[in-house]
C-alpha positions in Angstrom: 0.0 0.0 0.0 1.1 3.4 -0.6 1.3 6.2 1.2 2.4 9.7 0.7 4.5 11.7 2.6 5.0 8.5 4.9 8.1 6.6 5.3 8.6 6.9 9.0 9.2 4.8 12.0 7.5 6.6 15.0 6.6 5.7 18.6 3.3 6.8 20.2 3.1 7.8 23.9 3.0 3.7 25.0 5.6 3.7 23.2 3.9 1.5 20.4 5.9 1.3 17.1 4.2 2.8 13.8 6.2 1.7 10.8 5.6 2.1 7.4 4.6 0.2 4.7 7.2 -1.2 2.4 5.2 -2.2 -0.4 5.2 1.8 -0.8 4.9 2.5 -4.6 7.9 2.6 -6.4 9.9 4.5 -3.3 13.1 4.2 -2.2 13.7 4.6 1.5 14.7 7.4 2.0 13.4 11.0 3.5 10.9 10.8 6.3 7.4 11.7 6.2 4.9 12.1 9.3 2.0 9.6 7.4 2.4 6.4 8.9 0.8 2.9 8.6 0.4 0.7 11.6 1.4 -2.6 10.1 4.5 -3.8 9.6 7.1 -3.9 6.5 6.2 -6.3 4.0 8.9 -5.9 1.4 10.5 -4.6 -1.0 8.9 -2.0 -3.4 8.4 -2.4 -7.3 10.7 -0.8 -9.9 9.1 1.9 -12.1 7.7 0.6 -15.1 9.7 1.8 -18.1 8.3 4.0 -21.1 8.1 0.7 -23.6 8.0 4.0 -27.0 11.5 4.9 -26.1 13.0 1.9 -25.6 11.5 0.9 -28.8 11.8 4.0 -31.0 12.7 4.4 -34.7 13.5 6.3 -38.0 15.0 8.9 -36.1 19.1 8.9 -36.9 19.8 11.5 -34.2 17.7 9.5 -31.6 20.5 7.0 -29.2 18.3 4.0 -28.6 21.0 2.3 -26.8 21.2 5.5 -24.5 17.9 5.3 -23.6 18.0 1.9 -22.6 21.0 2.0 -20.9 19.3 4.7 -18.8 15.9 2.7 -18.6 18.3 -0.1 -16.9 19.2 2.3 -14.4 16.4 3.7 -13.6 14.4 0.4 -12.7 17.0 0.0 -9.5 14.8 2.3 -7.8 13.2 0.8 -5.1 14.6 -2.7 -5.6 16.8 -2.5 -2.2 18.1 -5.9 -2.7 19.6 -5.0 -6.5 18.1 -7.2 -9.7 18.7 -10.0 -11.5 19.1 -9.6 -15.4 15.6 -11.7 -15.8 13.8 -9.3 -13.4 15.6 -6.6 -15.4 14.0 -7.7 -18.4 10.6 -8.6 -17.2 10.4 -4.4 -15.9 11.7 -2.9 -18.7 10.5 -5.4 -22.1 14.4 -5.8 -23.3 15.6 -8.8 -24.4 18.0 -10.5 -21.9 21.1 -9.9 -24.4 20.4 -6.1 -24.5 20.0 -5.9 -21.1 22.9 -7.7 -20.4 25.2 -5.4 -22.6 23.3 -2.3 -20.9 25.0 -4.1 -17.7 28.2 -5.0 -18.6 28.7 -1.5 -20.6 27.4 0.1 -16.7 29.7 -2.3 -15.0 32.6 -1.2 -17.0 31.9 2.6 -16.6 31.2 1.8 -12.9 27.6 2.5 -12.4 26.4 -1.0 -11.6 28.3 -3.9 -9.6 26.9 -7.4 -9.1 27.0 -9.7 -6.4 26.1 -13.3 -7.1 23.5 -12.8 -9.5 22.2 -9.6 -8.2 23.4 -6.0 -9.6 23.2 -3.1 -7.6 23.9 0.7 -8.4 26.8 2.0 -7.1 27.8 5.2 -5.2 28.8 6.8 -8.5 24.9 7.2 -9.8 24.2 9.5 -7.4 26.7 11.8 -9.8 23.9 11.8 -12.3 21.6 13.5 -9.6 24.1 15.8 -8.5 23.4 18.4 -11.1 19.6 18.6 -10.2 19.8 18.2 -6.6 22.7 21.0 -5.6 22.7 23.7 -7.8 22.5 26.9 -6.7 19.1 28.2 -8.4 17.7 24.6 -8.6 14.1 24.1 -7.8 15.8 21.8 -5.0 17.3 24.0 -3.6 15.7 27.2 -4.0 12.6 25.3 -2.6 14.3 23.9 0.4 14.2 27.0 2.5 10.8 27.5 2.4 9.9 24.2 3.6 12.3 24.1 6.2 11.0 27.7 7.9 7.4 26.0 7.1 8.1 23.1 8.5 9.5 24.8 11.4 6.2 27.2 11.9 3.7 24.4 12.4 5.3 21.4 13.1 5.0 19.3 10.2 6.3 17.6 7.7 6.6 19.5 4.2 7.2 18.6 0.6 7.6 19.5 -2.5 7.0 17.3 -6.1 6.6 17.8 -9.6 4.7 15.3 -12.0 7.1 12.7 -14.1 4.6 10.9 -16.4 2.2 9.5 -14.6 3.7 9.7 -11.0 4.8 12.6 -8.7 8.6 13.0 -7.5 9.8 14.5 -4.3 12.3 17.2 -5.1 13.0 18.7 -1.9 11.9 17.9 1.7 11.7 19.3 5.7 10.8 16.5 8.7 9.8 17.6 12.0 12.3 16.7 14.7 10.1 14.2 16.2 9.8 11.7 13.3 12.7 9.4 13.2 13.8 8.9 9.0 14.6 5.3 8.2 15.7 6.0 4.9 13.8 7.3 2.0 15.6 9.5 -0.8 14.4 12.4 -2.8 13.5 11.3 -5.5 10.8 8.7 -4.2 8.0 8.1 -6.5 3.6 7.7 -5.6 0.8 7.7 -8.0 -0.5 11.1 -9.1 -4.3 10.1 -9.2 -4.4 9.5 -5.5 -1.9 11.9 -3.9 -2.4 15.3 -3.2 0.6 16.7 -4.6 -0.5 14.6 -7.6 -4.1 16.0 -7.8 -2.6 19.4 -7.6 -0.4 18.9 -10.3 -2.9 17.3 -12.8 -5.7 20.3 -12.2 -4.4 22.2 -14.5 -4.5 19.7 -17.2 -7.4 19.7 -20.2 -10.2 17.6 -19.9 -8.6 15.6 -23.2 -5.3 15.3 -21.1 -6.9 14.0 -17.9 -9.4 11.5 -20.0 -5.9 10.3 -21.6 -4.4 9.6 -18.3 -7.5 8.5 -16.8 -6.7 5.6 -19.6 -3.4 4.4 -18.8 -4.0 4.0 -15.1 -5.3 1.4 -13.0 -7.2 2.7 -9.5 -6.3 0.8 -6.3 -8.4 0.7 -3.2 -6.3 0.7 -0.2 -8.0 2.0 2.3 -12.1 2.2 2.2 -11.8 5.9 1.9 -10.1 5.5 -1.2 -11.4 7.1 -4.8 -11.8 3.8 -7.0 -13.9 5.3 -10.1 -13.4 7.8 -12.5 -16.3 9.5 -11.5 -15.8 9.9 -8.0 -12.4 11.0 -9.1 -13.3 13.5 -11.4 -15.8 15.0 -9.3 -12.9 15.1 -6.9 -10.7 17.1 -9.0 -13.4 19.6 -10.5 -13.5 20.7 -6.5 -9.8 20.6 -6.4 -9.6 23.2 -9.3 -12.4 25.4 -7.5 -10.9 25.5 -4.1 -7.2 25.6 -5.8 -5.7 23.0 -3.3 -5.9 19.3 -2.9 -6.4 17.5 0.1 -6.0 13.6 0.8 -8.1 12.3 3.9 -6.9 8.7 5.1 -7.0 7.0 1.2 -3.5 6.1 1.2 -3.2 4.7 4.7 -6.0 4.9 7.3 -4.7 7.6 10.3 -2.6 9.5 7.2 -3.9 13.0 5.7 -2.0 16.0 3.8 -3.2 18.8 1.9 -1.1 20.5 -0.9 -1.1 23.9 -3.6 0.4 25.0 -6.6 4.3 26.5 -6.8 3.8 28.3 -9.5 6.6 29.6 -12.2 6.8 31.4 -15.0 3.1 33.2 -16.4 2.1 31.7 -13.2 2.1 28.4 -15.1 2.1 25.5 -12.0 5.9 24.3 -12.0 5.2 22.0 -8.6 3.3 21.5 -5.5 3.9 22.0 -2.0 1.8 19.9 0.4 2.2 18.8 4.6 1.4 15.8 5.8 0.0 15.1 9.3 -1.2 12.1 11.5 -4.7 12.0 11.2 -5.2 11.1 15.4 -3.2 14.7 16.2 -5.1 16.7 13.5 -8.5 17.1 11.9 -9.8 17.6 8.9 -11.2 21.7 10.2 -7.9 22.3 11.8 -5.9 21.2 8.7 -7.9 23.5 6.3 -7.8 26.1 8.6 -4.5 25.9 10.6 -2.1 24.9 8.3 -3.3 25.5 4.6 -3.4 29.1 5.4 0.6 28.8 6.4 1.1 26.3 3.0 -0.6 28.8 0.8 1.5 31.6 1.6 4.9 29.8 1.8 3.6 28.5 -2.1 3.0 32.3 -2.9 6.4 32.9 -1.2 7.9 30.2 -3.2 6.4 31.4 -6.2 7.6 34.8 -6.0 11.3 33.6 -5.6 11.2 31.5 -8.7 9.3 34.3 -10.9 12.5 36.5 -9.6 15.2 34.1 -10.7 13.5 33.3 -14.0 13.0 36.9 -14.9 17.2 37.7 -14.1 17.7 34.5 -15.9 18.9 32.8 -13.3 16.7 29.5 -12.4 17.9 26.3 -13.2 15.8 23.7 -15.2 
């Protein structure tokens, strides 16, 4: 089951562990999150499913197939905390096993990948490819990360900012609360769009064509009774979302887990991400979340806005 903004270990006042879920959608442990589940870990999360028209593309001479795949390999790693075989390699992406294993040996030899036994595992050295993203000066990373931390300081929470990758959201940047003890979940970590807030967010501002396309390609999961399992129900969700102008997700990832989020906008105040908190549903309600702490979201998003519209009009925000 996934959950969003959850990948926590906590303990209650009877000192009770809450640990999350590791059947978490495509994550990778790695920043913590305040949305918890209250059953334990049961294993390892699924690779993200590759993009089958690029692997595959043709009649393009200045288009690098082989790049692409050898990327594709890479990028199915995430999440598998235990590294992959060649014949689960092949079974996530749709390569044969003899591309796959010259994407591997080529990755070996450049020292991306190592394997042990029959397992290969990333190595240090991918996090290089990151780097560029992550660090640089006037980086949505890192120009974000100041507002959440002074956000997450004002009320408490956990805070978090995503922007959509195909069909998925992606944590960019990130702020824990003190009292939440990380166990290891990256930037970077991946969750659903339909059923996240940052994800709802991020889709409102798509057409009606757009949305009916992705409504196509995905697959809705109940996994919690709360949980929006038809496109109806989901659009009528979303036709609120782009009325009120933020998104709010009340215990349909993970009973006991909400978090509301709103637009970062860029440029022509076109949306560039979304900034949401997430909060234990037994320490705060549903009237004290819209009321409390959206107010304090919306204007560290406005803040957060501003900045970026600044940089971009002296030229100086990264992609």
């Amino acid at each position: 089951m996934p959950f969003e903004n959850a990948n926590d270990t906590l303990t209650d006042s009877n000192d009770v562990r809450l640990s999350v879920n590791k059947c978490d959608y495509r994550t990778s442990p790695s920043f913590s999150n305040p949305e918890c589940t209250l059953i334990p870990p049961c294993g390892p999360s699924e690779p993200v499913p590759s993009d089958q028209a690029l692997l595959f593309r043709s009649g393009d001479p200045d288009f690098m197939t082989s790049l692409v795949r050898g990327l594709e390999v890479l990028r199915v790693f995430a999440g598998a905390e235990e590294g992959m075989t060649a014949s689960k390699i092949c079974r996530h992406t749709g390569l044969s096993r003899a591309v796959v294993r010259r994407c591997l040996y080529t990755l070996m030899q450049a020292g991306y990948v190592e394997k042990f036994d029959d397992r290969y595992q990333p190595t240090v050295k991918v996090l290089s490819l990151a780097q560029p993203y992550c660090s640089a000066a006037q980086s949505l990373p890192a120009v974000a990360q100041p507002f959440l931390e002074s956000l997450s300081q004002e009320i408490n929470e956990s805070c978090s900012v995503a922007v959509l990758d195909g069909d998925d959201v992606v944590y960019v940047a990130r702020a824990a609360t003190k009292r939440i003890m990380t166990i290891s979940l990256t930037i970077g970590s991946r969750l659903p769009a339909y059923c996240t807030s940052l994800g709802r967010i991020l889709l409102s501002e798509r057409s009606s064509e757009e949305l009916e396309s992705y409504l196509e390609r995905i697959t809705f999961e109940q996994h919690t009774v709360n949980s929006i399992t038809t496109k109806r129900d989901w659009k009528k969700e979303m036709a609120r979302v782009r009325d009120e102008g933020f998104a709010m997700i009340d215990e349909e990832l993970e009973i006991g887990l909400r978090s509301i989020a709103v637009p970062v906008l860029g440029p022509q105040t076109k949306m560039l991400a979304a900034m949401n908190v997430g909060v234990q549903a037994t320490r705060v309600n549903k009237t004290a979340l819209k009321k409390q702490i959206l107010p304090a979201l919306q204007a560290t998003a406005a803040s957060l806005s501003r900045r970026l519209a600044e940089l971009h009009a002296v030229g100086s925000l990264g992609d």
